[in-house]
Structure formats: C-alpha cells, structure tokens
C-alpha positions as CSV (number, residue, x, y, z in Angstrom):
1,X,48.9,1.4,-44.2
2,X,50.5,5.0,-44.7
3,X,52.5,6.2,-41.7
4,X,51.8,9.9,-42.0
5,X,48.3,9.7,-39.6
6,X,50.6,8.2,-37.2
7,X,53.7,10.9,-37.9
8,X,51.1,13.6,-37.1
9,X,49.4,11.6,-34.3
10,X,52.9,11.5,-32.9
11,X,54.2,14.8,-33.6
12,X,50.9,16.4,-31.6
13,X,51.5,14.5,-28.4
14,X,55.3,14.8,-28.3
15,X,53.8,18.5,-28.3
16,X,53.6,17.2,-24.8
17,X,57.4,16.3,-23.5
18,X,58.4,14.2,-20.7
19,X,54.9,14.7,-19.5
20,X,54.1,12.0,-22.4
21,X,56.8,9.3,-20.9
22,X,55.6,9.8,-17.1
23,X,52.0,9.4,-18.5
24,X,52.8,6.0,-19.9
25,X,54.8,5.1,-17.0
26,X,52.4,5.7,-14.3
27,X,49.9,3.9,-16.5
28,X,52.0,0.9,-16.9
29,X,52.9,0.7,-13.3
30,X,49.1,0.9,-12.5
31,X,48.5,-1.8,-14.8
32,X,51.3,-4.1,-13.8
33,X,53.0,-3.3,-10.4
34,X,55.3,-5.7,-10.8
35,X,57.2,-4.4,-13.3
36,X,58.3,-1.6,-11.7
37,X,61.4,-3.2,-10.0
38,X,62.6,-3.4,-13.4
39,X,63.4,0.2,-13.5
40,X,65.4,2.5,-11.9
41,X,64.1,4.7,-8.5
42,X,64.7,7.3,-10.2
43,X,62.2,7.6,-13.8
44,X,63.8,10.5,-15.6
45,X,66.7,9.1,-17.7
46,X,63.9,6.0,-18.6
47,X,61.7,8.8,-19.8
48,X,64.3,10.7,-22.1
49,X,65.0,7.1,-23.7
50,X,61.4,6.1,-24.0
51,X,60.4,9.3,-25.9
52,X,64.0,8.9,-27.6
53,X,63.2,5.1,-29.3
54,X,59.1,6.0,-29.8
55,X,60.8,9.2,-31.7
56,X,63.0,6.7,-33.4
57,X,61.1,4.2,-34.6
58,X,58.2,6.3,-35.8
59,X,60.4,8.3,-37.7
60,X,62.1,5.0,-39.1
61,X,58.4,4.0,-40.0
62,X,58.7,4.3,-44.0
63,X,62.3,2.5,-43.6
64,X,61.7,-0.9,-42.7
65,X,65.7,-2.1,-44.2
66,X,66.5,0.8,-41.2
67,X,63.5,0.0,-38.7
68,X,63.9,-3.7,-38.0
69,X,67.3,-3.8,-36.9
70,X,66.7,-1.1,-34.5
71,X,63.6,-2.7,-33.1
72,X,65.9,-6.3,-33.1
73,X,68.7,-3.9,-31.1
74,X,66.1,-2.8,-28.8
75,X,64.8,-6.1,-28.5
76,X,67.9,-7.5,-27.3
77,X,68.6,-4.9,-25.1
78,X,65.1,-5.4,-23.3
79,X,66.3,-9.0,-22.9
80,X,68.8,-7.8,-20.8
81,X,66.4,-6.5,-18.5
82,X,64.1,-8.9,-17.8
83,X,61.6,-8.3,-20.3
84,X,59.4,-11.3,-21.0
85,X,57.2,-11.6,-24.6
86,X,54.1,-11.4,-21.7
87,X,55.4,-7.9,-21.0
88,X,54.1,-6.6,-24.6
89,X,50.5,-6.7,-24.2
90,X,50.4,-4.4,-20.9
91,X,53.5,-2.3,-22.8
92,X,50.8,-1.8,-25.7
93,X,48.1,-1.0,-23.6
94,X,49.8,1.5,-21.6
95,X,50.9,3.4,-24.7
96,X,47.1,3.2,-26.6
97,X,46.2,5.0,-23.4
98,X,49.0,7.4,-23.5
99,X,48.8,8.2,-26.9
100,X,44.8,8.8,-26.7
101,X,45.2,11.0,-23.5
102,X,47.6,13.4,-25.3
103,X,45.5,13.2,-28.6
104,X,42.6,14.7,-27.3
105,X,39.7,15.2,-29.5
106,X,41.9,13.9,-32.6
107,X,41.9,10.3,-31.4
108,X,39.5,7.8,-33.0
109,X,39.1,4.6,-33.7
110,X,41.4,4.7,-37.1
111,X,44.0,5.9,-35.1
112,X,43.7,3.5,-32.5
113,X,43.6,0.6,-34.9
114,X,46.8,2.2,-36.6
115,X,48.6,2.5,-33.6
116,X,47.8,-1.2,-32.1
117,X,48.9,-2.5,-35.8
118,X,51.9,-0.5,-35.7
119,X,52.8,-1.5,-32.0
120,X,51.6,-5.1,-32.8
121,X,54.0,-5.5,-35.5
122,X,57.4,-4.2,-33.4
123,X,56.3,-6.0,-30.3
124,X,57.0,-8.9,-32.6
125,X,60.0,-8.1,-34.1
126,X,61.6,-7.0,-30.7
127,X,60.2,-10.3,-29.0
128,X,61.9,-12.2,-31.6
129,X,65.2,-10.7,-30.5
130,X,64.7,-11.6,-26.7
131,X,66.8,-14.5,-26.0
C-alpha cells in the first residue's frame, strides 16, 4: 500500500485546522459519551496534540523503524489515561468520519479502505503498548 493517497488525503483536510480536531472530537463524544470525562473541560490543547500525532504519524508513514516506536510511546501514554483496547474502534470511527467530512468530493471508497488499514494497523501497535 503506497502512503502518498493518504499524504494528500491528509494534507487537504489539515487544509482545515483545529476545525479538523473539534470535528473528530464532537463526533467521538457523540458516539461514546462516556469518554468524555477522559479529557480535559477545556478541548483546545487536546486538539493541538491530536492534529500534532495524526501529523506525526502520517508523515512517519514510509518509516516504520521511526513509526512504531512512536505509535508504542503514544500507546503507553494513552494507558495512562484510561484508554482501553475497546476504545479503538469508536476512535477509528470517529476519524473515518472526520477525514470524509473534510475530504469532500475526493473521498471514496479506496480512501476509506486506506485509511481503516492504516488506522487498523496503529490501533494495534499502540494497544499492544497499553499495559
């Protein structure tokens, strides 16, 4: 699977800023209300690191020696705050929807399928760091 659909998929909705990260968030909170005690009141700093590690680990995409530990880091520092490997699914949901929202007409199925294999396979490697 080439990365560069997803680089470009990625670069055109972080066209859209924090809008991007309060997307996903209000998405996620819709889908699973009870995760939001797990974050702070106030959403701003969570959405500068949110766009900060999805910037991160797509650019790290073509560097697996470089990705994996990060994704283990991040993993581990998840652990820390609760998260749960049941967590991932609704994580994965909310970020399909987020990411087809922002693509616009240049979302389709390939992309969708690229994305879910590409979030599949760090939800793994981060929920093999959680303690």
């Amino acid at each position: 699977m080439s990365s560069q659909p997803l680089k470009e998929n990625f670069a055109l909705v972080g066209a859209h800023g924090e809008d991007v990260a309060a997307y996903f968030y209000a998405d996620l909170f819709s889908r699973a209300p009870a995760v939001r005690p797990m974050f702070p009141a106030s959403m701003e700093k969570q959405q500068e690191k949110l766009l900060a590690a999805l910037s991160a680990i797509v650019s790290l995409l073509d560097d697996p020696a470089e990705l994996v530990p990060f994704l283990e880091d991040l993993g581990r520092r998840h652990d820390g705050l609760g998260v749960r490997p049941e967590h991932f699914p609704v994580v994965g949901a909310s970020l399909l929807a987020t990411l087809a929202h922002f693509s616009g007409d240049a979302w389709n199925e390939d992309l969708e399928r690229e994305w879910a294999a590409a979030y599949g396979t760090a939800a793994d490697v981060m929920k093999g760091a959680l303690a």
